[in-house]
ZAMARGU-4260 file (C-alpha; in steps of 0.2 Angstrom, whole numbers, plus 5000, padded with zeros to 4 digits):
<rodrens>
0) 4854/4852/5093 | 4870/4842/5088 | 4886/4846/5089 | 4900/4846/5073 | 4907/4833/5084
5) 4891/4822/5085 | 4888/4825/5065 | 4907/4820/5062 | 4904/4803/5070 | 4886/4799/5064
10) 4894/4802/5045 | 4909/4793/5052 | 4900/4777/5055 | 4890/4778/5041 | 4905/4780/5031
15) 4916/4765/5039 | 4897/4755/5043 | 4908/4748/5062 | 4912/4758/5076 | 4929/4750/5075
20) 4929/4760/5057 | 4921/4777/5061 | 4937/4778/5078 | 4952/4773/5064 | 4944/4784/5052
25) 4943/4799/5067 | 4956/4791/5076 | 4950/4791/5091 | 4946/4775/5103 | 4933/4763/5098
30) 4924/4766/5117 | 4924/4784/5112 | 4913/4782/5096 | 4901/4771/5106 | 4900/4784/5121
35) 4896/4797/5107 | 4884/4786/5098 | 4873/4782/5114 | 4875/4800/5118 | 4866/4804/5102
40) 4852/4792/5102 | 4847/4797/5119 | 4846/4815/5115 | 4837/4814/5096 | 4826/4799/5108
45) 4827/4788/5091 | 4838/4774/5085 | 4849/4778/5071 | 4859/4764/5066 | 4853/4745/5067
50) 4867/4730/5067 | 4866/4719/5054 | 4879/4704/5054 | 4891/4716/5063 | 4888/4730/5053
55) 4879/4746/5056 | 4867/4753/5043 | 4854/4768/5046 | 4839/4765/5052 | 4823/4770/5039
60) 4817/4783/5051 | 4833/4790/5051 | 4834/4791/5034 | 4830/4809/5031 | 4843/4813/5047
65) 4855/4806/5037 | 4852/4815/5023 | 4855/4831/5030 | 4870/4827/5039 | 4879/4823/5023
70) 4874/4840/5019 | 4880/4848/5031 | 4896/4839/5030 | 4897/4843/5012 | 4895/4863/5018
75) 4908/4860/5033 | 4921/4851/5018 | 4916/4867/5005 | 4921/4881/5022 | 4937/4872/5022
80) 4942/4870/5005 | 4937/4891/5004 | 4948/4894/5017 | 4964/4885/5010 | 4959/4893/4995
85) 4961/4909/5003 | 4977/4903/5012 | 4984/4900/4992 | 4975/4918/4987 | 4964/4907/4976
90) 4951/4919/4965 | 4960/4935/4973 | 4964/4949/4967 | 4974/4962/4974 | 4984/4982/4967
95) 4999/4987/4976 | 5009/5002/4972 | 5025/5009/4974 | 5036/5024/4973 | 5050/5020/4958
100) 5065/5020/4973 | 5057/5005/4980 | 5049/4998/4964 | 5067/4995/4957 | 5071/4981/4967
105) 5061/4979/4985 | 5045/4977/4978 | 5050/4964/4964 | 5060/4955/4978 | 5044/4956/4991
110) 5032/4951/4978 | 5041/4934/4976 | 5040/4931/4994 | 5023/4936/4994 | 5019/4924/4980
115) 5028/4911/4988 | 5013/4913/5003 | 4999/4915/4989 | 5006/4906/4973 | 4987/4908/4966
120) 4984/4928/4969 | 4983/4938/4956 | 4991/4951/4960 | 4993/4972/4951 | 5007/4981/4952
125) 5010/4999/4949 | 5024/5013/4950 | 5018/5030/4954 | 5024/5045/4959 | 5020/5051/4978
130) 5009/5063/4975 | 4996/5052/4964 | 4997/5041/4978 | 4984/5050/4989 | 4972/5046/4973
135) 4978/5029/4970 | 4971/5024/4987 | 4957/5037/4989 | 4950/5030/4972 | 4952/5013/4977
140) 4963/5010/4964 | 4975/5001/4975 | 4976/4992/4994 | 4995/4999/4999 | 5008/5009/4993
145) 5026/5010/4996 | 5032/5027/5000 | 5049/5037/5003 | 5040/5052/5008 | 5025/5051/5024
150) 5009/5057/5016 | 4997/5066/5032 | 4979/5066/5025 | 4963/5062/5036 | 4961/5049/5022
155) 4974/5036/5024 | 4983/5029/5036 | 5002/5025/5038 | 5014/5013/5046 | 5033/5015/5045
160) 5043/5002/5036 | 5060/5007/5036 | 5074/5018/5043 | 5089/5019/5032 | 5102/5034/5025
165) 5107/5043/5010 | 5124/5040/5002 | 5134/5050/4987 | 5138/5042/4972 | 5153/5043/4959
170) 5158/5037/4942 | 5171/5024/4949 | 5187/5037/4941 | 5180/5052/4951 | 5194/5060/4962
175) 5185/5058/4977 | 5182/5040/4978 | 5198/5040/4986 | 5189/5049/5001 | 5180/5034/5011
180) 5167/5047/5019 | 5163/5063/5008 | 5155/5079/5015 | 5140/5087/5007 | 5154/5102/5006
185) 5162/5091/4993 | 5149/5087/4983 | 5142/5103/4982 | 5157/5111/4971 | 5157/5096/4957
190) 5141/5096/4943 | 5126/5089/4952 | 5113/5076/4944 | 5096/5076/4954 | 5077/5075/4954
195) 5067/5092/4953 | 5068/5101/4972 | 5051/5103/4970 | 5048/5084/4969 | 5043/5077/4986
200) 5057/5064/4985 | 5068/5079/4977 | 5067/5087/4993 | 5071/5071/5002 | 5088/5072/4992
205) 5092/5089/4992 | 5090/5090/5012 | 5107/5085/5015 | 5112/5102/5006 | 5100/5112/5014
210) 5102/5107/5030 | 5121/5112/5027 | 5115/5128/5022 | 5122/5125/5004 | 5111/5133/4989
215) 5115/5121/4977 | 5108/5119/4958 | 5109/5103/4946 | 5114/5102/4929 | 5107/5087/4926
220) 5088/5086/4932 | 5080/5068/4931 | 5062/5062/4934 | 5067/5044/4943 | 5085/5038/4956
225) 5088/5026/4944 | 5089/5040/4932 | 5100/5048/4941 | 5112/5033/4945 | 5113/5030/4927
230) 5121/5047/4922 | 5133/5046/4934 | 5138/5031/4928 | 5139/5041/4912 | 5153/5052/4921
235) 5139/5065/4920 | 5141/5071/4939 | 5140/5065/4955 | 5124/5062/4965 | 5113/5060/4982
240) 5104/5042/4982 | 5095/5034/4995 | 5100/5014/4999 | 5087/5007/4991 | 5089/5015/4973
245) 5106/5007/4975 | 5099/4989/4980 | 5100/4973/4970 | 5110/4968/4955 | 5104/4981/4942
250) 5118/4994/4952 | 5129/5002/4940 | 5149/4992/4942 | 5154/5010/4937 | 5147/5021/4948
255) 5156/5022/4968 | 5146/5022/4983 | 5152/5032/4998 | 5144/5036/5016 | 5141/5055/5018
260) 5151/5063/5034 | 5134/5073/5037 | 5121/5062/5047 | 5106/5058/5034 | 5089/5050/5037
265) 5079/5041/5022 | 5061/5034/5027 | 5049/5024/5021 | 5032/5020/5024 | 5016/5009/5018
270) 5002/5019/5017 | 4983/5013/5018 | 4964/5020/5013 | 4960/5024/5031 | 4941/5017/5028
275) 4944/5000/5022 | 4951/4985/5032 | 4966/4979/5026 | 4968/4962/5019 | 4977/4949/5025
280) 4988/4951/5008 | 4990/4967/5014 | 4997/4964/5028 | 5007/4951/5022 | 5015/4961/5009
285) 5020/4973/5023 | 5031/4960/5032 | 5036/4955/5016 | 5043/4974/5010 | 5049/4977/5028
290) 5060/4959/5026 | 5066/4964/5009 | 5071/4981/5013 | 5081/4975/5028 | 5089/4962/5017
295) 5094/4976/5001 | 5103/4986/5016 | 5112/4972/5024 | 5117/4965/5005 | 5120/4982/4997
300) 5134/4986/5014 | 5142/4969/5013 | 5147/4970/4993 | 5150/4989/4998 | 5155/4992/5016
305) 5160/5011/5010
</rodrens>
């Protein structure tokens, strides 16, 4: 049976018609080309190439050998072109989703690295709350979503994409901004703006009061952070937000962001249909979200080190 390598340097020296020819063309040594040639003939026990005024041309019982080598060259040139074609995401076509804390700025700024990988993917995008997430990728509707809350069902699997904190914000002529670090304590007697507590990510902000032991209520209850940072931009109250809520450009300039004195967590996490491989998009969109979010942090602390 011949090798690739024997097929490359038949179709080599047909190309070329000199031996000379086929070792530029591979570049390898002329010797080399020769050592495979004889190689060849002695193992398919015919001749496949006569010289004719110093150039080689098939033989006519090797015609039909050569026919099916260009064929399977032809198949070998087709796998390649396929696989750059899945490098560039070529006739692709992939959903993500994402909570609306990370779809405000981290998932815009990962899908421009990601299309700088795959410039030809076509890619979905979709903001959902957390809990239609588990039907999102139950359904199929979507590969990945990027949550703030960890979803345990037997159905998906998670992996952890970043650790970061909760801050307070302030409209910029609050008293307390003149406080660099502000305790739950304070914020908890001035007019609250937040998500419903019973909201998954709700929870997630209220935990800083309830872990103080504060029983807190909003006057202002909102369906989305960026909501939220809008009406306290509004001088409407004050607020808990995660970091990434407060990411990227679209910030409010007249809201005031301040470290809390308590110790805060804020997660988030890409979560997967448990029984389907993940696709290489997948996994680079991942990397891609996990960059990003690293990068709104670091950003967001240099033009506000609180």
């Amino acid at each position: 049976m011949l090798t690739l390598r024997q097929i490359e340097v038949i179709r080599a020296i047909m190309v070329a018609g000199t031996v000379k020819g086929a070792a530029e063309l591979l570049n390898v040594s002329a010797p080399g080309i020769s050592r495979v040639m004889k190689y060849t003939e002695d193992q398919l026990g015919i001749r496949l190439f006569s010289r004719i005024h110093g150039r080689y041309s098939p033989t006519e019982e090797a015609r039909d050998i050569f026919e099916q080598v260009a064929s399977v060259f032809q198949s070998v040139e087709n796998l390649h072109q396929a696989i750059e074609g899945l490098k560039q995401g070529e006739n692709q076509r992939v959903s993500f989703g994402a909570v609306p804390s990370i779809a405000h700025h981290v998932l815009p700024s990962a899908v421009r690295a990601l299309h700088d990988q795959f410039p030809d993917l076509e890619l979905h995008l979709n903001i959902i709350k957390i809990e239609e997430a588990i039907d999102y990728l139950l359904l199929h509707k979507g590969e990945l979503v990027a949550m703030s809350y960890r979803l345990d069902h037997p159905g998906l699997a998670v992996q952890s994409l970043y650790n970061g904190q909760l801050f307070a914000i302030l409209p910029a002529d609050h008293p307390l901004v003149n406080k660099e670090h502000l305790s739950v304590h304070d914020l908890a007697r001035e007019r609250l703006v937040g998500i419903e507590p019973t909201d998954p990510y709700g929870q997630l902000l209220l935990a800083p009061f309830t872990e103080a032991g504060l029983d807190v209520s909003y006057s202002i209850v909102a369906r989305t952070g960026q909501t939220v940072s809008t009406l306290v931009a509004q001088g409407l109250g004050v607020a808990i937000m995660d970091e990434l809520s407060l990411a990227g450009p679209q910030q409010h300039p007249s809201i005031v962001v301040r470290c809390l004195a308590e110790p805060t967590n804020f997660r988030t996490y890409a979560v997967f249909g448990a029984d389907k491989p993940r696709s290489i998009f997948a996994d680079a969109m991942v990397k891609c979200l996990i960059a990003e979010m690293r990068k709104a942090a670091a950003e967001r602390r240099r033009l506000s080190p609180f």
